[in-house]
N, C-alpha and C positions, 0 to 999 in steps of 0.2 A: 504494500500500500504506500502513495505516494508520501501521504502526510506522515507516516510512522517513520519514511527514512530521511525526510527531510526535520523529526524532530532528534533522531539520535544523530544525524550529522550536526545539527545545531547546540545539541549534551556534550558531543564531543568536543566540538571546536573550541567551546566555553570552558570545558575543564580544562584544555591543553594551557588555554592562557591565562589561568589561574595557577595549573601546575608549574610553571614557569615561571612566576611571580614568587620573585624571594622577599622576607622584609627582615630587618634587623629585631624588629618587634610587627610581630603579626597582627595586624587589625581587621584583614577580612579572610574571610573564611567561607569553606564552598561546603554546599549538603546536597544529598542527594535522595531519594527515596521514593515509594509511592503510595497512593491515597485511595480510599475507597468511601464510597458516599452517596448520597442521592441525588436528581436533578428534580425540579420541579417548578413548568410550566403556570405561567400568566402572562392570561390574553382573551379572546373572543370568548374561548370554550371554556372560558372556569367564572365563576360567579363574583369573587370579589377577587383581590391580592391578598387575601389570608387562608391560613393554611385550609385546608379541605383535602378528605380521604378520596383517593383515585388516581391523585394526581403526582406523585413520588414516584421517579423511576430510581434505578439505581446507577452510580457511575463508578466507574475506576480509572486512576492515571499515574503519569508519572512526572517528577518535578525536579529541577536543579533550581538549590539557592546559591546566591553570594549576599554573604553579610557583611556591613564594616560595625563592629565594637556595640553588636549587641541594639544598636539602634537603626539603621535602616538596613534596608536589603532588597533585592531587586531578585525576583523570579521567574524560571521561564518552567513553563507546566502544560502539558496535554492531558486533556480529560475525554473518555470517550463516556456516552451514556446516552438515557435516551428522552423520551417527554413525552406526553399524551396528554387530551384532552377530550369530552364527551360533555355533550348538550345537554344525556340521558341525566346526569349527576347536577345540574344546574336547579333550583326551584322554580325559577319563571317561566312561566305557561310558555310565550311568544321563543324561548332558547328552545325549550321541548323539542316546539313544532318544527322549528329547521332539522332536529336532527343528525348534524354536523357532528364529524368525531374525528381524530386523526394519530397520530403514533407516528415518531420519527426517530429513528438515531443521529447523535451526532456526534460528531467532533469538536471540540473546541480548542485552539491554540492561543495560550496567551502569556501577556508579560503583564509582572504584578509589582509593585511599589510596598514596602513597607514600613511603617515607622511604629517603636516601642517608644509608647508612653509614658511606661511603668516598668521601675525597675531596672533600666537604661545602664546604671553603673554596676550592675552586681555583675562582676567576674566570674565570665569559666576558665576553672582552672580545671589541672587534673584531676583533682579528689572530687571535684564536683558532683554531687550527688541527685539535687533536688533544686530547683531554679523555675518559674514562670515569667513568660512575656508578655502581657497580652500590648496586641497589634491593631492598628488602623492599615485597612487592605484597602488600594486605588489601581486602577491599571485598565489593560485594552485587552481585546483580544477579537480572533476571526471564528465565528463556529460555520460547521458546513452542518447543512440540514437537509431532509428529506421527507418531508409532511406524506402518510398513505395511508391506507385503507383497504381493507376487507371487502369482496365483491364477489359475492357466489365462490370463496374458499381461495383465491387471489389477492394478494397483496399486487393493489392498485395504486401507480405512482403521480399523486396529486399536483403535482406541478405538472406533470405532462400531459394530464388528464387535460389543464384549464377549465375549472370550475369557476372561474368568473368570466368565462369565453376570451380568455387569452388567445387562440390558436383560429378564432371567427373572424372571417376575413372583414372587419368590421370597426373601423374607427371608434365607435365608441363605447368598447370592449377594452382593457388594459391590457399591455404587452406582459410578455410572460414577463416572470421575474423570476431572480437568480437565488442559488439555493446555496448563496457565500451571503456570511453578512458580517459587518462590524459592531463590535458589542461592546461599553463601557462599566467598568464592574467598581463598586463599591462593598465592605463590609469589613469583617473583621477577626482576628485571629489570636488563640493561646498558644504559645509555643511552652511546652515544660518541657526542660533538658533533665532526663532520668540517668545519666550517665554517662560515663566519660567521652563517651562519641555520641549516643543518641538521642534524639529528639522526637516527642510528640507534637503535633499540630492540631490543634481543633479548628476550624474555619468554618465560616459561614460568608455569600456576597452575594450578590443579586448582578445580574448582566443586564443592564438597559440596551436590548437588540435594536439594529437599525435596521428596521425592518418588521412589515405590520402581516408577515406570511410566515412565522413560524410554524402556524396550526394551518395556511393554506387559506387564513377568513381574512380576506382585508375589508377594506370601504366600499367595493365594487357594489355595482348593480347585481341582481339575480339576471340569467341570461333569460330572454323574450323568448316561447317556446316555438316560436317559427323560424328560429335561428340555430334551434338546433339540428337541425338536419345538415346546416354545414360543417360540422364541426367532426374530428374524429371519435369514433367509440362515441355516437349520440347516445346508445340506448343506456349506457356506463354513464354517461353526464350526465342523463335524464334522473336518473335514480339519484345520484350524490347532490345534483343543484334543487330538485322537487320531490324528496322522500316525502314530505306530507301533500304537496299541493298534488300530487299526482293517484292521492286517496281523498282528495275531495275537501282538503283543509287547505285555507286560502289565508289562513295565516302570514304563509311565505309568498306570499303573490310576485310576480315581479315586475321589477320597478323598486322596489324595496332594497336596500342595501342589504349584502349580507353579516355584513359587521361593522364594527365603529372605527373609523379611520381616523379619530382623534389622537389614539395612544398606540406608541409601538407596540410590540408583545416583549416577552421576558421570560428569565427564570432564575432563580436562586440557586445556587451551587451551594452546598454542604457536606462536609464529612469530618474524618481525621485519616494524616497522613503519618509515615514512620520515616525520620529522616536521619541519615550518618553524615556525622561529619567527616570531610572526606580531606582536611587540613591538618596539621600537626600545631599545639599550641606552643611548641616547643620553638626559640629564634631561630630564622634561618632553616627552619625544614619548608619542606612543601610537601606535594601530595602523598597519600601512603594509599594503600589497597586495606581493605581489613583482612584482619589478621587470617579468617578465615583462608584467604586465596598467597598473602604473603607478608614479611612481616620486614619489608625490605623498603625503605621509602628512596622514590624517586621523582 
């Protein structure tokens, strides 16, 4: 996969030139580990931005840090997981009747900002035992997405589908949109160092997506149903853009937008990750492998 080897060329390059960085007295320091957690979707398909059961996927990644002296730190992290959403779990009669749902994996690559607020001077040393950080998390990142659905026992690809007649040869219809987006993350982080190399992470942040088709529901119109015939797989669109009007509920009439284009979509990243340090605190060393693979630093 491309994005998997363009993140361990980027792990690696970043260690090399840390590895090679000697100091008299060491102030930054490199970690490495991985994370596991949940993701969990806000936007069209969920009722409000607070928690609600359905909507938790699970995620796993992996993350390099560099730290300078216990107070900022710059990280670069791949999360793969996934996110859903369902109209069925909504209470408002009018979300019902669309019937909308969607499930996507994704990817997400990003670079994170951090600054400890608390406890900034407390020294790791060797003996170090027991230590907490907690963190202010800022930073960017790219997620790639893929909104689909279920269709007579097929997993149906909704962007390609054009569920807002993207692909209707038809001006006033929306151009398909891309399934890359940029995303701005706030939130926040405990680091507790348990031991002479390791570290916990507890994290929580929220990605404000640019981009109002996570779930595949933007601002658009409902497609006119005499336009469906140009479109491909009409009888496939007919069902996902008219699941209720096509049983005689005109709820979803169209003409009717099928979602709010006021607010992008989002989701919240959380979990905890397990991170080594992968620097010697000792003057003038640099990197070491643990112990496990060699006990040789170079």
């Amino acid at each position: 996969m491309k994005i998997l080897k363009l993140l361990f060329v980027f792990l690696f390059v970043f260690s090399l030139s840390q590895a090679h960085a000697q100091y008299r007295k060491r102030d930054w320091h490199v970690y490495a580990g991985p994370s596991v957690g949940g993701m969990y979707y806000v936007g069209d398909l969920k009722e409000t931005r607070f928690a609600a059961s359905g909507y938790t996927n699970p995620s796993i990644g992996l993350r390099v840090m560099s730290q300078y002296k216990n107070l900022i730190a710059v990280q670069g992290s791949y999360t793969y997981g996934s996110m859903s959403g369902y109209d069925t779990l909504i209470s408002r009669s009018w979300a019902i009747n669309r019937a909308y749902e969607f499930t996507s994996r994704t990817h997400d690559l990003e670079v994170l900002f951090k600054y400890t607020f608390f406890n900034q001077n407390k020294r790791i040393t060797r003996s170090t035992k027991f230590v907490f950080y907690p963190k202010i998390i800022a930073g960017f990142g790219v997620i790639n997405f893929k909104p689909m659905r279920e269709y007579q026992g097929e997993m149906i690809d909704l962007r390609a589908l054009g569920t807002e007649g993207q692909y209707i040869d038809n001006p006033a219809y929306p151009d398909p949109y891309g399934n890359w987006a940029l995303g701005f993350k706030l939130g926040n982080e405990i680091s507790i160092v348990t031991g002479k190399r390791t570290t916990i992470d507890i994290f929580g942040y929220y990605t404000f997506a640019q981009t109002d088709y996570l779930d595949d529901v933007g601002g658009g119109a409902h497609i006119n149903v005499e336009d469906l015939a140009q479109a491909p797989n009409a009888d496939v669109l007919a069902a996902f853009a008219y699941p209720r009007v096509l049983q005689g509920n005109l709820t979803s009439t169209p003409g009717n937008t099928r979602g709010s284009s006021e607010y992008n979509d989002g989701y919240y990243c959380f979990g905890i990750a397990i991170s080594y340090r992968l620097t010697e605190l000792a003057k003038g060393s640099g990197m070491s492998l643990p112990p496990l693979f060699s006990r040789r630093n170079f």
